[in-house]
C-alpha positions in Angstrom: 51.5 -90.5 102.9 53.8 -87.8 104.5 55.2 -87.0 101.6 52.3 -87.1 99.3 51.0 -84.5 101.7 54.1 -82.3 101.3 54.1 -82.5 97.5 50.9 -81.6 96.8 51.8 -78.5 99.1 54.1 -77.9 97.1 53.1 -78.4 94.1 49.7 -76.1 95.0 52.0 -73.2 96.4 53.9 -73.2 93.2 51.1 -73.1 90.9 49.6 -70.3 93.1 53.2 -68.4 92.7 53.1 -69.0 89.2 49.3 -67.3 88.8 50.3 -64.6 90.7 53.4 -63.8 89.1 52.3 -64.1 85.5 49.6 -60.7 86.4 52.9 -58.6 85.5 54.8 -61.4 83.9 54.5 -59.8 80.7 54.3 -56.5 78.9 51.2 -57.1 77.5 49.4 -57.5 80.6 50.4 -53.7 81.9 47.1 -51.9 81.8 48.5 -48.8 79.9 46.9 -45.9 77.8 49.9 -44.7 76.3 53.5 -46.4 75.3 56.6 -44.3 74.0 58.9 -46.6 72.0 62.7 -45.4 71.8 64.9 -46.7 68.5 67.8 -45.8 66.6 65.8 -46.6 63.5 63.2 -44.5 61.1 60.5 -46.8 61.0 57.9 -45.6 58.4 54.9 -47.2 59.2 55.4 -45.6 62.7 56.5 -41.8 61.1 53.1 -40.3 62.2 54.2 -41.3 65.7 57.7 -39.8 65.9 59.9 -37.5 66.9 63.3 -37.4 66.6 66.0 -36.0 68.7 69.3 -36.2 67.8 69.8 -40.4 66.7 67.2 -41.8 68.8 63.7 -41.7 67.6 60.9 -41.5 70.0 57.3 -43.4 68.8 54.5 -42.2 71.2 51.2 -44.0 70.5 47.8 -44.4 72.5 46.9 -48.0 73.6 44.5 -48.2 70.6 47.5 -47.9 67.8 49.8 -49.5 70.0 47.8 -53.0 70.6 47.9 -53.6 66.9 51.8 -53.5 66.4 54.0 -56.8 66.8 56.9 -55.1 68.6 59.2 -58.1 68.2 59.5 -56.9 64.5 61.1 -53.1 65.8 65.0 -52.5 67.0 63.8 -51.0 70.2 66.4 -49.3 72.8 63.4 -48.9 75.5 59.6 -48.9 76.3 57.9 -46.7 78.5 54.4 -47.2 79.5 52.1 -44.5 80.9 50.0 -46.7 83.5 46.8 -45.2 84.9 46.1 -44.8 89.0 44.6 -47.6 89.2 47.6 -49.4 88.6 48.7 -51.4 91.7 52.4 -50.4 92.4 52.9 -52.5 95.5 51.7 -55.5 93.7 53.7 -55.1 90.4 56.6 -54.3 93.0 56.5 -57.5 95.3 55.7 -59.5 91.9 59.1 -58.8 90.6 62.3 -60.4 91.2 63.5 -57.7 93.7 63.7 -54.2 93.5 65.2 -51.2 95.4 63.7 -47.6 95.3 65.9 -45.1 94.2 66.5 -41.8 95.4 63.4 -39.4 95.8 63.5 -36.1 94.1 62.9 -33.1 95.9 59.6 -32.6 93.2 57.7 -35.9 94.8 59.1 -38.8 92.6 59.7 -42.4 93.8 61.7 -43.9 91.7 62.4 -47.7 92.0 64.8 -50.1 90.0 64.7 -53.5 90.0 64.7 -57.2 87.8 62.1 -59.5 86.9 62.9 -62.3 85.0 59.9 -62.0 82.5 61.2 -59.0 81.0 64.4 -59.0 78.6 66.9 -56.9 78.4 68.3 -55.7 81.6 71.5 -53.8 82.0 73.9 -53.2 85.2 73.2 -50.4 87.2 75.5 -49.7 90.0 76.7 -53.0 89.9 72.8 -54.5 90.1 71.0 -56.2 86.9 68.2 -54.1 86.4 65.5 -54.2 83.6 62.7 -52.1 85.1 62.5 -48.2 86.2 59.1 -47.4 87.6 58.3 -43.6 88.4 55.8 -42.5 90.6 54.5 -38.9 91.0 51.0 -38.1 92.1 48.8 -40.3 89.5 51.6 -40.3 86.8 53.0 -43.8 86.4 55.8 -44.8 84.0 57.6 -48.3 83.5 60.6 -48.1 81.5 61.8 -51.3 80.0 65.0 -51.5 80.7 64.9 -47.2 81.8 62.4 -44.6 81.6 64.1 -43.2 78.9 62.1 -39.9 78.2 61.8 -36.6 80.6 59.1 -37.2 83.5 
């Protein structure tokens, strides 16, 4: 009876874990406005949307445009999302994997780093697998996926 007890514990803090994590789990659940989307490809059904500096290409679109693309179908080097202030930093933060801030600018950015195993593509940076950057300045808030890899 013991340990019928102790598994259903277990079994209920698990699923509980599972519900909580999956509010950031994905991409698609970010509640963004805006998402940049960095390739070394010319995509034309995306050429009103880009900008190009020197070999990458840069493909800023508002949530509207950006709901209706399948990005599994683009070559992408990175993702940034523009989030809102109503976006829940803490929560997104102790949802992931782990995640260390980085070192605050003098202009008021927090800048954190860190891994959560429901995004792809992570790279090493000093010596930690990271596949999130997530900047904080005021009410402007960025994800990159793996980096925030335009100016802020």
């Amino acid at each position: 009876m013991k340990r019928m007890i102790a598994f259903l514990f277990l079994m209920i803090s698990l699923i509980c874990f599972a519900f909580f994590k999956n509010d950031f789990s994905t991409c698609a659940s970010l509640n963004y406005y805006q998402i940049s989307l960095i390739s070394k490809e010319n995509y034309s059904d995306l050429s009103q949307y880009s900008l190009q500096n020197g070999n990458q290409f840069y493909y800023t679109l508002a949530r509207e445009d950006a709901v209706k693309l399948r990005l599994e179908n683009y070559d992408l080097d990175g993702i940034v999302y523009f989030l809102d202030e109503n976006f829940d930093v803490g929560k997104f933060l102790n949802s992931s994997d782990f995640f260390y801030q980085g070192q605050s600018l003098d202009n008021g950015y927090e800048i954190y780093y860190g891994y959560d195993r429901d995004f792809d593509d992570a790279i090493n940076l000093n010596g930690k697998k990271i596949n999130f950057q997530l900047v904080v300045r005021e009410n402007d808030i960025l994800i990159g996926i793996p980096l925030v890899l335009i100016g802020y």
